[in-house]
VOKE-460103 format. One line per 3 residues: number of its first residue (from 1); for each residue z, x negated, y of N, C-alpha, C. Coordinates in steps of 0.1 Angstrom, whole numbers, plus 2048, in hexadecimal, padded with zeros to 3 digits. Each point is the difference from the previous one (the first is absolute). Layout:
! residues N
NUM> Z X Y Z X Y Z X Y | ...
***
This chain:
! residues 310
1> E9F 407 6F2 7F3 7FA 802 7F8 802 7F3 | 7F9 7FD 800 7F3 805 7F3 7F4 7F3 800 | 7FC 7FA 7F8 7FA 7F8 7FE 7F1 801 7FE
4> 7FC 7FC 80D 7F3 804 806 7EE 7F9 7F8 | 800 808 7FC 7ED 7FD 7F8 7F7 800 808 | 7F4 7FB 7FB 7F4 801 807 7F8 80A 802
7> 802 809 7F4 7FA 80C 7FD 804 80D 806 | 810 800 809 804 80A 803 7FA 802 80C | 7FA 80A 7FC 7FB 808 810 808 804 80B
10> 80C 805 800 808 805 804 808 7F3 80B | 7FF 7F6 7F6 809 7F1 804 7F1 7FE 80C | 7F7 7FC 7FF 7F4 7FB 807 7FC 809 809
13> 802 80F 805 7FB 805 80C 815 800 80A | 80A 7FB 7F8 807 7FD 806 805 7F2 808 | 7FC 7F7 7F6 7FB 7F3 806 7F4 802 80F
16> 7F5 805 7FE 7FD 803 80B 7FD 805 80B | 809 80F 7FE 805 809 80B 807 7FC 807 | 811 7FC 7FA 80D 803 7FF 805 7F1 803
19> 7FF 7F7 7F4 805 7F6 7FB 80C 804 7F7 | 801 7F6 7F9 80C 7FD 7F6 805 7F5 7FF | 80B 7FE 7FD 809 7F8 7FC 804 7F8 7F6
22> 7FA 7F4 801 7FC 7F5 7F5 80B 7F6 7FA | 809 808 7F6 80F 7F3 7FC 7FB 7F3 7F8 | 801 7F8 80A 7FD 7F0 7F7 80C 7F9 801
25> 805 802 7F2 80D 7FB 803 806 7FF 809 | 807 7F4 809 809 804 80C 7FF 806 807 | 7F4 803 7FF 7F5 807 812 7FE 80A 7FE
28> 7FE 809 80B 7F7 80A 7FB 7F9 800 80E | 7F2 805 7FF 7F8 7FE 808 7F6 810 804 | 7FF 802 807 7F9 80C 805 7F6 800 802
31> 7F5 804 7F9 7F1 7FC 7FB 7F8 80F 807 | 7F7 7FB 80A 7F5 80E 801 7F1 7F8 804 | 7F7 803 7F6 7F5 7FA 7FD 7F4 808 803
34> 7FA 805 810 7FB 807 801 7F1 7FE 7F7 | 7FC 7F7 7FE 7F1 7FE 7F7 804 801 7F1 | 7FB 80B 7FA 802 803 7F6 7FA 7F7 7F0
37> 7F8 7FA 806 7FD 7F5 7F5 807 7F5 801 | 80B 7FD 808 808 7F3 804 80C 80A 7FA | 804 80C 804 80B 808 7F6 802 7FD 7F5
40> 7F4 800 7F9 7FF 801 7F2 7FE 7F9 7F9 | 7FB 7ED 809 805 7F7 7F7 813 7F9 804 | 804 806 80C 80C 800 800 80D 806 7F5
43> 7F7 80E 7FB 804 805 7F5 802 7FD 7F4 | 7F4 7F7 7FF 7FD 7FD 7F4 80D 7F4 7FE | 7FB 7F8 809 806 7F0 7FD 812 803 807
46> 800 80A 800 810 805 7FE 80A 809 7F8 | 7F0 801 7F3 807 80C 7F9 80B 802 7F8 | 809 804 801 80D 7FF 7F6 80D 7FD 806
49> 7FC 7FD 810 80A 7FD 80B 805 811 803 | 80D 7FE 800 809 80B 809 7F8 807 80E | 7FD 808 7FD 7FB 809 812 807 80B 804
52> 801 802 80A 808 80B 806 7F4 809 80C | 7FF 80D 7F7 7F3 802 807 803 809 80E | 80D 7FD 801 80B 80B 80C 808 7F2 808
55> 7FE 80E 810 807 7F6 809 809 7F7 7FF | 801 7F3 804 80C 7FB 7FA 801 7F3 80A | 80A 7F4 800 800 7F7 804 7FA 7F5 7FE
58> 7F9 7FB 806 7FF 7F0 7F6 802 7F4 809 | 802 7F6 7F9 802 7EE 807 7F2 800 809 | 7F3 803 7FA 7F4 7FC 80B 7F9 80C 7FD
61> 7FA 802 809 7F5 80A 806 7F2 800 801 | 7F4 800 7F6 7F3 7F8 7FE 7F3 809 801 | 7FB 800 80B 7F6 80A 800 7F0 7FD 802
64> 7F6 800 7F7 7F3 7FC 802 7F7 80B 805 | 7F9 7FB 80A 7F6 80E 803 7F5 7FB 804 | 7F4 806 801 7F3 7F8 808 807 7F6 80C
67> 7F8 7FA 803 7FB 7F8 810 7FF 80A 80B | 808 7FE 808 800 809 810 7F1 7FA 808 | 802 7F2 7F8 7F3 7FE 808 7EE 809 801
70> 7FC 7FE 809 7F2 809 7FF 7F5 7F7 800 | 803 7F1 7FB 7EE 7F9 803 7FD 803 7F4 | 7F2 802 7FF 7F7 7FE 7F2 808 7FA 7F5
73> 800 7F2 805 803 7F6 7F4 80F 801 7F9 | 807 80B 80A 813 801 7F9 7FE 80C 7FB | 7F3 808 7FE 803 80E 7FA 804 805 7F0
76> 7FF 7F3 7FA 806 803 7EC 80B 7F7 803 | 806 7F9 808 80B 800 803 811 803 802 | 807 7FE 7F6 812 808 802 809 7F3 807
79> 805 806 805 80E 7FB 806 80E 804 7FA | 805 7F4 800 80E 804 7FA 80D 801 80C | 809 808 7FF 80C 806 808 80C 7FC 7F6
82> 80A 7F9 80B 80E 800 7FE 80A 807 80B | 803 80A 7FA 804 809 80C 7FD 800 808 | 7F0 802 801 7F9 809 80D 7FC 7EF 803
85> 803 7F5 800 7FB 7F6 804 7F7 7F7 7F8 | 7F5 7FC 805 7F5 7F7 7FA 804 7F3 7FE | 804 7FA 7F9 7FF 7F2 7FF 7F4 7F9 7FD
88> 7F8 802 7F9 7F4 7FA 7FD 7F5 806 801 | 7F2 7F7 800 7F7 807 805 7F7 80B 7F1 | 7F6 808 80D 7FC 806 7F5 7FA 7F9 7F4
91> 7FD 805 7F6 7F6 7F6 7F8 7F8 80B 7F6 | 7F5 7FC 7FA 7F8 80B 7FA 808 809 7F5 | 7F8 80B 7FF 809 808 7FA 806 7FD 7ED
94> 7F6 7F5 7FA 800 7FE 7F6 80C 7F9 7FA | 807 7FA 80D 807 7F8 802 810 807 7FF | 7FF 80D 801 809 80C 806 80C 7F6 7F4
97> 803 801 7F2 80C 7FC 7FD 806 7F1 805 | 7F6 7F9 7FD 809 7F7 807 804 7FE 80B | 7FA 80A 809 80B 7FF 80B 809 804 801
100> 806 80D 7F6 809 808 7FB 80B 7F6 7F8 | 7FB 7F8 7FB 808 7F7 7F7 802 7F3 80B | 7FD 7FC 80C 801 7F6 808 80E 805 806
103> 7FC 80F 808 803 80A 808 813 802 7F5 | 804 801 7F8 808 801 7FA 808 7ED 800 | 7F7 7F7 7F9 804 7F1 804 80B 7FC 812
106> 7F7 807 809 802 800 80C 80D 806 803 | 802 808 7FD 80B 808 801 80D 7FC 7FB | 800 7F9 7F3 80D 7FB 7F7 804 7F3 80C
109> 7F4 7F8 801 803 7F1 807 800 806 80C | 7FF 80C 809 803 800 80D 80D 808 805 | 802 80A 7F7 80B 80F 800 80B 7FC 7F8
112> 7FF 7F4 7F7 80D 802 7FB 80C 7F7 803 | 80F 803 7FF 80A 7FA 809 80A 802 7F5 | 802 808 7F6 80B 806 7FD 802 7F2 7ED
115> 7F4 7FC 801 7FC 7F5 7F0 7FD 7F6 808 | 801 7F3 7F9 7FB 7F3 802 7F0 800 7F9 | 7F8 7FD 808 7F2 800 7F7 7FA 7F0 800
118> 7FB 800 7F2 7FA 7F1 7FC 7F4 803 800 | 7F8 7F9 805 7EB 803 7FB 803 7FA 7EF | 7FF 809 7F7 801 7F8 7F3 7FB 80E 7F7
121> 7FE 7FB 7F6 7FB 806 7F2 80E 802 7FB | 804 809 7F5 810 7FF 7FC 7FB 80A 7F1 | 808 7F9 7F0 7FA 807 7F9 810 801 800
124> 802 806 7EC 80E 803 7FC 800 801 7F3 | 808 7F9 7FC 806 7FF 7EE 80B 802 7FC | 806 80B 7FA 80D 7FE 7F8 80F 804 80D
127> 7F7 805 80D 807 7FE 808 7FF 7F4 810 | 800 7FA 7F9 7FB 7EE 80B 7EF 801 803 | 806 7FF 810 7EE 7FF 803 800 7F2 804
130> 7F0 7FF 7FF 7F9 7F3 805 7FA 801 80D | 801 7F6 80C 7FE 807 80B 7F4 7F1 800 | 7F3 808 807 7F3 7EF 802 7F8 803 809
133> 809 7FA 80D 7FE 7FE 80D 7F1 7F7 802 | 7FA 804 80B 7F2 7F8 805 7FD 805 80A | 7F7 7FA 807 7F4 800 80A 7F5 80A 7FB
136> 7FC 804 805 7EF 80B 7FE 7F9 7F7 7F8 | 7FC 802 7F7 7F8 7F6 7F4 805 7F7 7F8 | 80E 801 7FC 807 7F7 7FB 7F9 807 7F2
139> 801 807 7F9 801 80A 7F9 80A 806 7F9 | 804 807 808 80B 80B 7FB 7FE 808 7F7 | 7F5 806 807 7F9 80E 7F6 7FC 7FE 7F6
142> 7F8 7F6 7FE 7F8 7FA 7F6 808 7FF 7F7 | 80C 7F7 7FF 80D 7FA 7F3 809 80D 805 | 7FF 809 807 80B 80B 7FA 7F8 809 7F7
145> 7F4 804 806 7F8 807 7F3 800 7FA 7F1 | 7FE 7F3 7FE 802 800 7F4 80D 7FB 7FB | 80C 801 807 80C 804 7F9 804 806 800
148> 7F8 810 803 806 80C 7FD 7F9 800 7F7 | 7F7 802 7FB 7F5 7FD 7EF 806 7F8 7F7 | 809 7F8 808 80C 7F9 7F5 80B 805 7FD
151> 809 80C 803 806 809 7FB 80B 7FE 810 | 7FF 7FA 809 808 806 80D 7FB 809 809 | 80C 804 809 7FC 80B 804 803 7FE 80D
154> 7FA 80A 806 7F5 7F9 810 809 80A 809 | 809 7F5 808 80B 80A 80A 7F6 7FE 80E | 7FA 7F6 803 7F7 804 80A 7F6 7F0 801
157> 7F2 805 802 7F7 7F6 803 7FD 7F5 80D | 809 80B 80D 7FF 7FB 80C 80F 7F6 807 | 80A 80A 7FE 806 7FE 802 813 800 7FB
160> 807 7F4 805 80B 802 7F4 80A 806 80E | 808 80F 7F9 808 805 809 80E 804 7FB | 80A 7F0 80B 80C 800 7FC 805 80A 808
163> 80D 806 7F4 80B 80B 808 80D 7F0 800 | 803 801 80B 80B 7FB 80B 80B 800 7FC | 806 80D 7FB 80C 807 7FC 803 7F9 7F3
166> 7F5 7FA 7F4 805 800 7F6 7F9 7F2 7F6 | 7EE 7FD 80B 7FC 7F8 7FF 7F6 801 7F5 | 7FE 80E 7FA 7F2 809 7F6 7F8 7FF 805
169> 7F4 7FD 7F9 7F2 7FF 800 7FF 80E 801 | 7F8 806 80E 7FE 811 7FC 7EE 805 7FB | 801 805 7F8 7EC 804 7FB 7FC 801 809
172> 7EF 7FE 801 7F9 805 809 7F1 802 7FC | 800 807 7F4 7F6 7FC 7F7 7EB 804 805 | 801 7FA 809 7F4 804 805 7F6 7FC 7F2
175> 7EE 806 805 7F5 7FC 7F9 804 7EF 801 | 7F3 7F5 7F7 800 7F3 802 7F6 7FF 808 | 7FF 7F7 807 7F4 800 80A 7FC 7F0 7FD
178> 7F4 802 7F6 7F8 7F5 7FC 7F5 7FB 80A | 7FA 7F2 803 7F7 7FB 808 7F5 7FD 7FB | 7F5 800 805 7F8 7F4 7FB 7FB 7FB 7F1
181> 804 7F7 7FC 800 7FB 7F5 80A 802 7F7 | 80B 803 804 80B 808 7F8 7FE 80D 7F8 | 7F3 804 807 7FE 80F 7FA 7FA 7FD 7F2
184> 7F4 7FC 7FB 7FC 7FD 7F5 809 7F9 7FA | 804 7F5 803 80A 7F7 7FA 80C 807 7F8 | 805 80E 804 80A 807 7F9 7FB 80C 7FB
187> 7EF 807 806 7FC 808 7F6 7FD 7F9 7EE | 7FB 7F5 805 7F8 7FA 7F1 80E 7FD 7F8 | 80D 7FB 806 809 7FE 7F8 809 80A 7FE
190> 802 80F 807 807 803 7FC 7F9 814 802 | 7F6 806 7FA 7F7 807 800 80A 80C 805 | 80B 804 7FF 809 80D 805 801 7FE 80E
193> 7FF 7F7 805 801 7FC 811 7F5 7FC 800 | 7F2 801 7FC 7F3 807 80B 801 80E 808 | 7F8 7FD 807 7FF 809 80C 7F7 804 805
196> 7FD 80E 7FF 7F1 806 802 7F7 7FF 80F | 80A 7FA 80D 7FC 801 80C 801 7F1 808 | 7FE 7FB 804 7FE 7F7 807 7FA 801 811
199> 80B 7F9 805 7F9 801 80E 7FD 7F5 808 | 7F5 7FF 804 7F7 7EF 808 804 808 810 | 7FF 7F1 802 7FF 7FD 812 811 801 803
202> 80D 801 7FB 80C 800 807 805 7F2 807 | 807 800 80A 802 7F5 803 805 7F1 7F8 | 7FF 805 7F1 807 7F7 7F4 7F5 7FE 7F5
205> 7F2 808 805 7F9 7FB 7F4 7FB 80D 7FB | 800 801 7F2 7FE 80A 7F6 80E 803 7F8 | 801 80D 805 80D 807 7FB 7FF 80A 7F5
208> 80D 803 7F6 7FE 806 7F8 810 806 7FE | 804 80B 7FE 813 803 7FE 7FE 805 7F1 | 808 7F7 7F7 804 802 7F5 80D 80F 801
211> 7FC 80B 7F9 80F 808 801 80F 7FB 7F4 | 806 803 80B 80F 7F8 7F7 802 806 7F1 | 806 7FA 7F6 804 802 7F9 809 810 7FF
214> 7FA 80A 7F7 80E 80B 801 80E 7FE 7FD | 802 7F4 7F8 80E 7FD 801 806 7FE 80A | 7F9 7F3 80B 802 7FB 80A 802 811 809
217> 7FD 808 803 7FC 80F 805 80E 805 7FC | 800 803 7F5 810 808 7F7 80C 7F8 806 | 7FC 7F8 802 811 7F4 801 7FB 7FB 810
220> 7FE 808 80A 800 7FD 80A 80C 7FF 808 | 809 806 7F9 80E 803 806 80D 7F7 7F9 | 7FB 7F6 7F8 807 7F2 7FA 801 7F5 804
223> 808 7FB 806 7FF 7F6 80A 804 7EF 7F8 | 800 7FA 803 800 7F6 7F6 809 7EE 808 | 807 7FA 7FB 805 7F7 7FF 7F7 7F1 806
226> 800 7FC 807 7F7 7F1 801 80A 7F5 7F7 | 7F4 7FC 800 806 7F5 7F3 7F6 7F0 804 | 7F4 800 807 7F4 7F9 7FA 7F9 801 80E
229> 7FD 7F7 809 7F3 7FE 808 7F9 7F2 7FA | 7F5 801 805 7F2 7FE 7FD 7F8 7FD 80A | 802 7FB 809 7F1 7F8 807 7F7 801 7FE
232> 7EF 80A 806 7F5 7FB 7F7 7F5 7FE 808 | 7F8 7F6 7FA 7F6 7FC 806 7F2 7FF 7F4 | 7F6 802 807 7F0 802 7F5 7FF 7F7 809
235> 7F4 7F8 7F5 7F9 7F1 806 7F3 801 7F2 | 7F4 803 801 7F9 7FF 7FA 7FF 7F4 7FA | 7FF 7FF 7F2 7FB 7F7 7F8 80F 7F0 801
238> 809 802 806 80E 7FA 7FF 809 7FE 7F1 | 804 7F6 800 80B 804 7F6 80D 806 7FE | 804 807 7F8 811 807 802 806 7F4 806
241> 80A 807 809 80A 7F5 805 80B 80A 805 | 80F 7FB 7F6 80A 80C 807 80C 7F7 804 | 803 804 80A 80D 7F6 803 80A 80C 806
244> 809 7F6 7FE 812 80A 804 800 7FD 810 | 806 809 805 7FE 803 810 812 801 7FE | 802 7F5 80B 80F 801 806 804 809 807
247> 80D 806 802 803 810 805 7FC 7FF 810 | 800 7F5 807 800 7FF 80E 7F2 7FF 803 | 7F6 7FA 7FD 7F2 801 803 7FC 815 7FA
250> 803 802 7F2 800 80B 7FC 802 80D 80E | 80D 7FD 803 803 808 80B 7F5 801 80C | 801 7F2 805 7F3 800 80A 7F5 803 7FE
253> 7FA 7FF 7F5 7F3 805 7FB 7FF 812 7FF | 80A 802 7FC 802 812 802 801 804 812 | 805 7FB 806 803 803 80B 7F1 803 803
256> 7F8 7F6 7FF 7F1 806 804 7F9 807 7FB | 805 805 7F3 7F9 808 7F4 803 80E 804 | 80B 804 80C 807 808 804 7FC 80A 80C
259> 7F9 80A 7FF 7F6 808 811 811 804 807 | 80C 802 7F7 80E 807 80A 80C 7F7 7FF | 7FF 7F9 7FC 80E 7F4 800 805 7FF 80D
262> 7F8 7FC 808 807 7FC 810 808 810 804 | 7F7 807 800 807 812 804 80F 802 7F9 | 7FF 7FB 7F4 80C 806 7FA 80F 7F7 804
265> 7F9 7F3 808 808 7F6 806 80C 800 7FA | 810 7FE 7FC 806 7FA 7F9 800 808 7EE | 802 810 807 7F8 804 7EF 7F9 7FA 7F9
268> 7F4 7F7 805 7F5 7FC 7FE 7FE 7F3 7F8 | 80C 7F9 809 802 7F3 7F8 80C 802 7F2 | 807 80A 806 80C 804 7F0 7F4 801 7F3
271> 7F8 805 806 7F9 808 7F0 7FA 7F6 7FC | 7F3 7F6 80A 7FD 7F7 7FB 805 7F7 7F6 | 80C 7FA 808 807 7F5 7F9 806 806 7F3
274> 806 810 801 804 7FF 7F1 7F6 800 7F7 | 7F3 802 801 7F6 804 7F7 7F8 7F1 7FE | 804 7F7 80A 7F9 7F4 7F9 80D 7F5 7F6
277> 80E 80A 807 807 7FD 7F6 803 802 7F2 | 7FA 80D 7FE 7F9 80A 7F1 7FC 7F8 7F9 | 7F6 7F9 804 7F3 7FE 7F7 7FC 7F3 802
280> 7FB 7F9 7F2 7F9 7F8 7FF 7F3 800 807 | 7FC 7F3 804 7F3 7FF 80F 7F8 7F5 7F5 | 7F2 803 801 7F7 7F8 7FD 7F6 7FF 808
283> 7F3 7FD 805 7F3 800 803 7F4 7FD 7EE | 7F8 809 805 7F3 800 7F4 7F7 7FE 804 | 7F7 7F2 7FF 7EE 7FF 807 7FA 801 7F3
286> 7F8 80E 803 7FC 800 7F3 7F0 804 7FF | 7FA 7FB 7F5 7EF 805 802 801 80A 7F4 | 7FF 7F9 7F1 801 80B 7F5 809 80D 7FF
289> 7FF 80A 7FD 804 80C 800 80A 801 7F6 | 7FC 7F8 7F7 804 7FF 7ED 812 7FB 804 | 7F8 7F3 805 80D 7F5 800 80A 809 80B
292> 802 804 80F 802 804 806 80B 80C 7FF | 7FB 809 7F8 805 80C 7F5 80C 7F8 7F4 | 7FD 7F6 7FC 805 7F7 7F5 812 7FE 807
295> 7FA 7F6 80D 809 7FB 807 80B 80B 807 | 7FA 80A 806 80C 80E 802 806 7FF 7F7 | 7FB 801 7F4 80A 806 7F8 80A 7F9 7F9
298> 7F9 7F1 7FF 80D 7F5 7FC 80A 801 808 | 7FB 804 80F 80E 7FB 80B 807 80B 7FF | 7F9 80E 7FD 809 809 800 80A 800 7F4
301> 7FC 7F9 7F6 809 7FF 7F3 80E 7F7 804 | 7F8 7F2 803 80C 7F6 805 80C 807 80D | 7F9 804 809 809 805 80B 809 80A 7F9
304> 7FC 809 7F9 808 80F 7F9 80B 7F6 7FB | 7FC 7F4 7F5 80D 7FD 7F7 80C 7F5 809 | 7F9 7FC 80B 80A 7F9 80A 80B 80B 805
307> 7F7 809 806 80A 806 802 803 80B 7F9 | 805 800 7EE 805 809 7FD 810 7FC 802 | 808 808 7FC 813 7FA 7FE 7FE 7FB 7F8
310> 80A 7F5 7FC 803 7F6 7F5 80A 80A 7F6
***
């Protein structure tokens, strides 16, 4: 595979002729982007990722092309395809990546059976990740971007994907996908994760995808140890409040945090339970960004030295 630029001509009329083959860590995903300005921010905000510009296999199959439709008002319009099937509706064409980046989301939480998947943020230090489970607006994105600006490294923004067999955190180093108010909030503080594109009107607001770190990219194939969950919750203008989470509520709380747990049915509960037996469980309601960042990193300190050997 060869690590795909923005600039390559050769990569971008194969992207969308042909398609290619997109390695994101555990995945690999099979990309054909018939609108060529939606190619080429696909390129962009994936440059330095593994491509394979020849036939090949992949986990999911992702194809964007115009709207079949013929009214007036659908004609700057693309539709996205999962093997030949639509799941969602068209939407304008400006819109083309994040449907590509939805259209990919859709796939992990609907196609996969062989990993336990958590909706969570997951970074990695020294080996030991930190896994910080939430709801859609808790803010994940927000406190993982700026603890990768704090020297951790970003195994995945969306989601945490246990292997079964051994109980590893596996990479999945997608873009960060900032909202709203998160977007300035971590351009002004952390100027290397601004971002030249922004897109209004998605069903979440104002979107923006930070590209991952190149380390995070190089070490996509390092799987890492859980040590450390984290609860999180944003509450504007709140005080820090962190408390320890008992293993049995912890557990139940993941169960929901989980799009494949029931599928994987007794697999499902083996992996869980050893992984909430891994790791220390907290919850974080947090407003400051400062303090927030502070607190990761004390608990990651205390947790590391509990459980080192005596």
């Amino acid at each position: 595979m060869d690590s795909g630029t923005s600039s390559d001509p050769v990569l971008l009329r194969r992207i969308v002729e042909d398609g290619v083959i997109l390695q994101i860590g555990t995945f690999s995903v099979g990309v054909k982007i018939q609108d060529i300005k939606v190619a080429q921010e696909v390129l962009a905000l994936y440059e330095g990722y593994p491509f394979e510009s020849r036939p090949a296999l992949s986990d999911f199959r992702i194809e964007l092309k115009p709207s079949a439709l013929s009214r007036a008002w659908i004609q700057n319009h693309v539709q996205v395809y999962i093997d030949q099937q639509a799941p969602f509706k068209p939407l304008p064409r400006n819109l083309g990546l994040p449907m590509v980046e939805s259209a990919i989301n859709w796939c992990i939480g609907r196609r996969v059976v062989r990993y336990l998947l958590i909706h969570a943020a997951v970074i990695e230090r020294e080996g030991r990740a930190v896994v910080m489970p939430g709801v859609s607006g808790a803010g994940k994105s927000t406190l993982t971007a700026a603890l990768i600006a704090n020297g951790w490294r970003l195994l995945s923004d969306e989601v945490a994907i246990i292997d079964p067999r051994n109980g590893l955190l596996q990479p999945h180093p997608r873009p960060i996908s900032l909202k709203n108010e998160s977007i300035d909030l971590i351009a002004s503080r952390y100027p290397q994760f601004a971002a030249n594109r922004q897109y209004e009107g998605t069903v979440k607001g104002r979107v923006t995808y930070v590209r991952a770190p190149l380390d995070a990219i190089q070490k996509a194939d390092v799987s890492a140890q859980p040590f450390l969950a984290i609860s999180l919750k944003h509450n504007a203008g709140a005080h820090l409040t962190c408390d320890r989470i008992d293993r049995a509520n912890a557990f139940m709380f993941l169960v929901k945090q989980s799009p494949n747990y029931r599928l994987l049915l007794e697999r499902g509960f083996r992996t869980l339970a050893n992984f909430v037996e891994a790791c220390d469980h907290h919850s974080l309601n947090y407003s400051d960004l400062d303090e927030a960042v502070r607190t990761v990193n004390e608990l990651s300190h205390t947790s590391a030295e509990v459980k080192l050997p005596a």
